[in-house]
DOVO-96487 format. One record per residue (C-alpha): residue in one letter; x, y, z. Coordinates in steps of 0.2 Angstrom, whole numbers, plus 5000, padded with zeros to 4 digits. Example, Ala and Ser with C-alpha at 12.3 -4.5 7.8 and 13.67 -1.06 7.14 Angstrom:
<rs>
A506249785039S506849955036
</rs>
This chain:
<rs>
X489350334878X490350444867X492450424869X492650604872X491550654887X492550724899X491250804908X491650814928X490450704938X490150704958X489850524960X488250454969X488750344984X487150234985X487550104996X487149934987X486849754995X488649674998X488249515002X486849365004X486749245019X488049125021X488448975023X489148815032X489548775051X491448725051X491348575042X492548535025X491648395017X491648404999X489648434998X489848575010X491448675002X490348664983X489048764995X490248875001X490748934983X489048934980X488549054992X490249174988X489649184970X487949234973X488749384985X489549444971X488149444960X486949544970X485249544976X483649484965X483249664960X484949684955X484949504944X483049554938X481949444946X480549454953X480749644960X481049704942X481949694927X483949744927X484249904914X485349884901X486350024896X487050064878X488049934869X486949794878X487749814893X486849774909X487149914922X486949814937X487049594941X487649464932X487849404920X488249574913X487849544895X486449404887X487449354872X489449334874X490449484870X492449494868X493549614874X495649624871X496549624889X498349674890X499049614906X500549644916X500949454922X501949454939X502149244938X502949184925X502049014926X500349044927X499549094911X497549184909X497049014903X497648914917X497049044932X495649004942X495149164948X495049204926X494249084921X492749114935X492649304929X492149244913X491049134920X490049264930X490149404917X489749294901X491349394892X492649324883X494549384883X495649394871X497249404884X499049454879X500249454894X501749554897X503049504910X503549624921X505049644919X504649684903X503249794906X504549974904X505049914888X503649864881X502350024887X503450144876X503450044860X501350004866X500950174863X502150224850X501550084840X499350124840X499049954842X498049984858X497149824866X495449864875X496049874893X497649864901X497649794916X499049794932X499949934920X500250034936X500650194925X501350354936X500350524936X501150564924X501150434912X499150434913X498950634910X500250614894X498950454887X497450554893X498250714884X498650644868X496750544867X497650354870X496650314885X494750364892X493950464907X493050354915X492050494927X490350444916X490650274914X490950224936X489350334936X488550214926X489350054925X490350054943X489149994956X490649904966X491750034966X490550174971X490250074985X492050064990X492150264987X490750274997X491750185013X493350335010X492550485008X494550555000X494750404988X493950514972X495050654978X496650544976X496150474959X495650634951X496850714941X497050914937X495850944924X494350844934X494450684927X494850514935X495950404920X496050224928X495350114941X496750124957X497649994966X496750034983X496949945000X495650015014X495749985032X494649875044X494150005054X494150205060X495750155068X496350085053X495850215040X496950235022X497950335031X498350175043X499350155057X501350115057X502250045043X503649995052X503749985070X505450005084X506049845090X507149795105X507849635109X507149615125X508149465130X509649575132X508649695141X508049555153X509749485155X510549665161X509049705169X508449855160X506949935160X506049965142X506750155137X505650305135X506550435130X508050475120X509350475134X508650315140X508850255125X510650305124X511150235142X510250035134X511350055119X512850095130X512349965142X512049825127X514049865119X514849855136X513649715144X514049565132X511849515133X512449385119X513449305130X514849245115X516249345126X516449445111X516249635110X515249625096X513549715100X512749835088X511649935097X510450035080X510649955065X510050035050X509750025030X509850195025X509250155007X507750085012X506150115026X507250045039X508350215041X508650305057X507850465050X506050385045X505650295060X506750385076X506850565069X504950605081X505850615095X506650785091X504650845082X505150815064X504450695053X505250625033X503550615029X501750605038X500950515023X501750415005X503350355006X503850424988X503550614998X505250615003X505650755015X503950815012X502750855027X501350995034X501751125045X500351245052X499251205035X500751215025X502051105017X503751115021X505351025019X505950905033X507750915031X507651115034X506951125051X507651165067X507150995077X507850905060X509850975067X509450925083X509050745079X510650745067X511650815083X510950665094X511250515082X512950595077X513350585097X512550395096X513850355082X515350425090X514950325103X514950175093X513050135097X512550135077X512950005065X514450075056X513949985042X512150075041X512650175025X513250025015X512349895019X510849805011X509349745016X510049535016X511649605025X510549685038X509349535040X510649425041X511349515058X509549505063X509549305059X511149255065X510649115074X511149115095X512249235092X511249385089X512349555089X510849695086X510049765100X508549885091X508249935076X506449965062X505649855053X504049825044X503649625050X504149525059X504949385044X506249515044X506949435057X506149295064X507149145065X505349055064X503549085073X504149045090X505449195090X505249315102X506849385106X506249565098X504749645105X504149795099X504649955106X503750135109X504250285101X505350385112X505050565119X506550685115X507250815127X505950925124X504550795126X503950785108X503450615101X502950615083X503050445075X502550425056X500850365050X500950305032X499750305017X498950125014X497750185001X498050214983X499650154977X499150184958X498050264950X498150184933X497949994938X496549984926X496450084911X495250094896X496050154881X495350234865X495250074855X494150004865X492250004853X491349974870X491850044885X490350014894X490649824893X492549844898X491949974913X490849844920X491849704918X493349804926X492149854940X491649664945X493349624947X493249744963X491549664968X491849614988X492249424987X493249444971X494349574978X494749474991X495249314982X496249414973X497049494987X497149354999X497749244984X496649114992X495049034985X493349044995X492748844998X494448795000X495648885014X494248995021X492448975020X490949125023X490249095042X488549045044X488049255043X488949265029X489949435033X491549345040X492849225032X493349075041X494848965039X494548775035X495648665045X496248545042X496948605025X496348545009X497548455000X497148564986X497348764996X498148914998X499848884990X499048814974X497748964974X499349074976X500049044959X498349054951X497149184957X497749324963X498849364945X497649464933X496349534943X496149734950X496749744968X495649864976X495049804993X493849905003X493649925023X492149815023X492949685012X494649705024X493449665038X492949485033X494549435035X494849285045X495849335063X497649255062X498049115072X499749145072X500149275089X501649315077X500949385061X500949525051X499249585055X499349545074X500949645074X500049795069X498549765079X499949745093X500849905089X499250015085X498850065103X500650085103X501050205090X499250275088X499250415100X500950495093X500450505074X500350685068X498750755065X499350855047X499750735035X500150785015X498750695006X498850594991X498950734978X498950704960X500350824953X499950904934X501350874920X501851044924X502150994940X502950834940X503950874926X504851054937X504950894954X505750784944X506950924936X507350944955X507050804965X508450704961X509950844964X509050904982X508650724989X510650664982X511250844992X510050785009X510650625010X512350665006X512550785020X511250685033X512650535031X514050645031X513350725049X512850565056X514550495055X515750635055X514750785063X514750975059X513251005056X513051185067X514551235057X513751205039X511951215042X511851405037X512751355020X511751215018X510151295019X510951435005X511451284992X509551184995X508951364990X510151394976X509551224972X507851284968X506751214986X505551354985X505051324968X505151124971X503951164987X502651284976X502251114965X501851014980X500851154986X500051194973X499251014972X498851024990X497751184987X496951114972X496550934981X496051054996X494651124985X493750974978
</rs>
C-alpha cells in the first residue's frame, strides 16, 4: 500500500465471529484457570476460516501481512513503538498484557517509553527532530495536532489500511453507526485509531446516560421529615429546612445546603441549570456553553431560561443555602466536607461516583436524587458523550516501511478480549473467567493470590483502549450494591426520561476552525464565568444582561458560533 493514498473509503461493516465457546463452571483450580486463558486466546484469534484451516487458506496482503487471524505474519517482523507510559514502574518488558500481544501476533517491538508528564515536551521536539518511530501509541494528540502531522506528510491515513487490515475495529464501527463520523477529519480522512468506550446497550448508547448525578443526604431528610423534592421551590424549602433544622445534630449551625466546585463538573450550572430548560452542554464536556436549539447551535449562557436560573441560585445564595466557598474551593476541600466523619454539614450536591464521598461501601447517607422541575415545568438534565475521547490514540507515522504490519497489529489490540483486559486492567484466567457460553465474564472467588491489583500495574499500560458495546456487555455484574456501575444503572431510569433529544455531536473542527475557537474561546468562557460567579453571589443580572449580551458580541460570539456550526453541517453530511 502506497503512503500517500488518501483516497476516501465507506467502510464495509461485515460482522465477523467475536468469540468461540467458553469455558469452565466456577471452579479456580489451576488446570481449570490455564483452560480459561486458553479459551480467551483462541476468541481473539478467530474462527478456522479466519486462522486457515480446514475452510481455507487466510490471504496475506502486501508486505506479508496476514489480513485476517493469528498469527499475523509467518516469519517474525519488528516494528518501532513509541509509548506514552502512564506508570512509571511498569516497563513494555515486564507487562503481561505485552508480552501476550507478541506472542499472538509473532511481531517484535522495539519500545521507547515516554512518561506522561513528559509526553508535551517531548511531542514537539519528536516532530521537530524527524526521527519518527513506526507507531505511537497513547499519544492522545488533539484535532488539531493530527491535521498539522497529517498536513505536513508526518503521520498516514489510515482509511485504506482499516479497510484492509482492521477486522476488529470494523466490527466495533459496525456496533455505532456515528463512530467513523467522529473520527473523520475535514478533508475525508480518518488519522489515528480513537480511544473509544461504547455502551452496554440501546440505553447506554456512546451518547450515555448521566455523568454525574444529584445527591441528597437522605438521612437529614428522614430526621426532619421531608419528602424527597421535585421542583425548584421544593428544593429551596429542603435547603432552608436543612440550615435551620440542625439534621447533623452537633448543635451547631453549620449546615451547607448546595455545595459546589465551580472549576470542575460538580458546578451548580452543569448539573441543576435543567430546571429553568438550558443546558451547558448536551454532549462533550470540552463544548462548554455549547448546545442545539431547533437544529442549531447556540450559546448557553445567552438564553432567556440561562437568567432565570442565575436569578434562582442567586436568591438560594442570599439565603445562605449555597456553599460560600463554591468559587474557591477544590475538589479535596469539597470532598472533604462530604467525608467529614459523623459530623456531615452538606445536604445535596453532584457528583460523578459515589468514592467522592463514601466514607466506605456501607455508606448510605446520600441517595441519589431526581432532576427538579422549574417553575415552568421543564426538566432538562445533561446526557454526556462517552464515546471517542481521542482521535489520535494510535497513529502511524510516515517512517513506518510497513504500515500494513503496524495496521494489524494496532487492530488486534482492539480485538474483544484484549480490549477488555486492557480496560478492565484485569487478566482473564485469574479475577474473572469466560462462562460456560463463553459470551459473559465471571469473577473467580475466592481471589487468586496472584489478581487484579497485580494485573493493574501490568496490563492495562501500552495497549489501545477502545471497548465496544458487545465487549462492554461481557462484563461481569458488580457485587457491590454500591459501585460505579450500579450507580448508573440506578440513576438511568432516573435521569433517562429528561435528557434532551438534540445533542451537538462529536465534530472534528478543521485548523481553520480550531485555530479562530481557540483565538476566542479563552476571553468568552473567562467573560461567562466571570459574570455567572459575580450574579450568583452578588445578583444584577436584569440590570447587566443587555450589556452583557453587547460585550459577548463585541467579543466575536457569532463568529466563535459559525465554526462550531460549520462542523456540524459538514458531520451532518457524511
Amino acid at each position: 500500500m502506497r503512503k500517500n493514498k488518501k483516497k476516501v473509503m465507506y467502510l464495509s461493516m461485515a460482522a465477523i465471529m467475536l468469540l468461540t465457546a467458553g469455558c469452565g463452571n466456577g471452579k479456580t483450580t489451576t488446570e481449570e484457570t490455564k483452560t480459561s486463558e486458553t479459551k480467551a486466546e483462541a476468541s481473539n484469534e478467530g474462527t478456522d476460516e479466519t486462522k486457515g484451516g480446514e475452510s481455507g487458506e487466510r490471504e496475506m496482503g502486501e508486505s506479508g501481512v496476514y489480513k485476517t487471524g493469528l498469527p499475523i505474519v509467518d516469519e517474525e517482523q519488528t516494528l518501532k513503538v513509541l509509548a506514552i507510559q502512564n506508570d512509571p514502574d511498569v516497563s513494555p518488558e515486564d507487562s503481561v498484557f505485552v508480552q501476550e500481544i507478541a506472542e499472538q501476533t509473532g511481531v517484535k517491538i522495539e519500545w521507547e517509553t515516554v512518561q506522561k508528564t513528559a509526553w508535551p515536551e517531548k511531542k514537539g521536539l519528536l516532530f521537530a527532530s524527524g526521527e519518527l518511530p513506526d507507531v505511537i501509541l497513547g499519544g492522545d494528540f488533539t484535532d488539531s495536532e493530527l491535521l498539522t502531522m497529517a498536513d505536513g506528510g508526518q503521520i498516514l491515513p489510515l482509511n485504506d489500511l482499516i479497510e484492509e487490515y482492521g477486522e476488529n475495529f470494523k466490527q466495533i464501527c459496525s456496533e455505532d453507526e456515528n463512530l467513523i463520523k467522529d473520527i473523520t477529519a475535514p478533508d475525508g480522512n480518518i488519522y489515528g485509531l480513537p480511544r473509544y468506550m461504547s455502551g452496554v446497550d440501546e440505553s447506554l448508547p456512546a451518547v450515555a446516560s448521566t455523568r454525574e448525578m444529584l445527591y441528597i443526604n437522605q438521612d437529614w431528610l428522614d430526621k426532619l421529615g421531608l419528602e424527597m423534592p421535585t421542583t425548584t421551590e421544593e428544593f429551596k424549602e429542603v435547603l432552608i429546612a436543612f440550615r435551620d433544622g440542625d439534621p447533623n445534630g452537633n448543635g451547631k449551625a453549620d449546615e451547607i445546603g448546595l455545595s459546589a466546585v465551580e472549576t470542575t463538573a460538580a458546578g451548580i450550572f452543569d448539573m441543576w441549570f435543567g430546571s429553568f430548560g438550558v443546558l451547558p452542554s448536551n454532549s462533550v464536556a470540552n463544548y462548554k456553553n455549547i448546545t442545539m436549539k431547533d437544529g442549531k447551535v447556540v450559546y448557553a449562557a445567552v438564553q432567556p431560561e440561562y437568567k432565570e436560573a442565575i436569578k434562582y441560585f442567586h436568591e438560594l445564595w442570599q439565603e445562605g443555602l449555597i456553599d460560600k466557598e463554591s468559587f474557591t474551593q477544590d475538589s479535596s476541600m469539597w470532598t472533604a466536607k462530604l467525608k467529614n466523619p459523623g459530623d456531615r454539614t452538606v445536604g445535596a450536591f453532584s457528583a460523578w461516583r459515589g468514592t467522592s464521598f463514601r466514607l466506605d461501601d456501607n455508606d448510605d447517607e446520600y441517595v441519589v436524587m431526581p432532576p427538579l422541575k422549574g417553575p415552568d415545568g421543564e426538566c432538562l438534565y445533561t446526557k454526556y458523550y462517552y464515546g471517542v475521547t481521542s482521535r489520535g490514540s494510535f497513529v502511524i507515522t510516515s517512517a513506518c516501511e510497513n504500515p500494513e504490519l503496524a495496521m494489524r497489529w494496532g487492530d488486534n489490540l482492539v480485538a474483544p478480549l484484549n480490549s477488555y483486559q486492557n480496560w478492565t486492567d484485569t487478566k482473564i484466567g485469574y479475577s474473572i473467567q469466560l462462562n460456560e457460553a463463553g459470551d459473559q465474564f465471571e469473577l473467580i472467588e475466592p481471589q487468586p493470590e496472584f489478581g487484579t491489583a497485580e494485573y493493574k500495574k501490568q496490563i492495562g499500560k501500552y495497549g489501545l483502549t477502545c471497548v465496544s458495546a458487545s465487549t462492554m456487555a461481557m462484563k461481569p455484574d458488580d457485587p457491590n450494591p454500591l459501585s460505579v456501575d450500579n450507580e448508573v444503572a440506578q440513576g438511568k431510569p432516573i435521569y433517562s426520561p429528561y435528557f434532551p433529544e438534540e445533542y451537538y455531536p462529536n465534530t472534528f473542527l478543521s485548523l481553520e476552525e480550531s485555530e479562530l475557537v481557540s483565538e476566542l474561546q479563552a476571553d468568552i468562557e473567562e467573560y461567562v464565568k466571570q459574570m455567572y460567579a459575580k450574579w450568583i453571589s452578588e445578583g444584577g443580572i436584569d440590570e447587566e444582561w443587555d450589556s452583557y449580551l453587547a460585550k459577548l458580541d463585541s467579543m466575536g460570539l457569532a463568529e466563535y458560533l459559525a465554526q462550531y456550526q460549520s462542523a456540524l453541517d459538514r458531520y451532518n453530511a457524511q
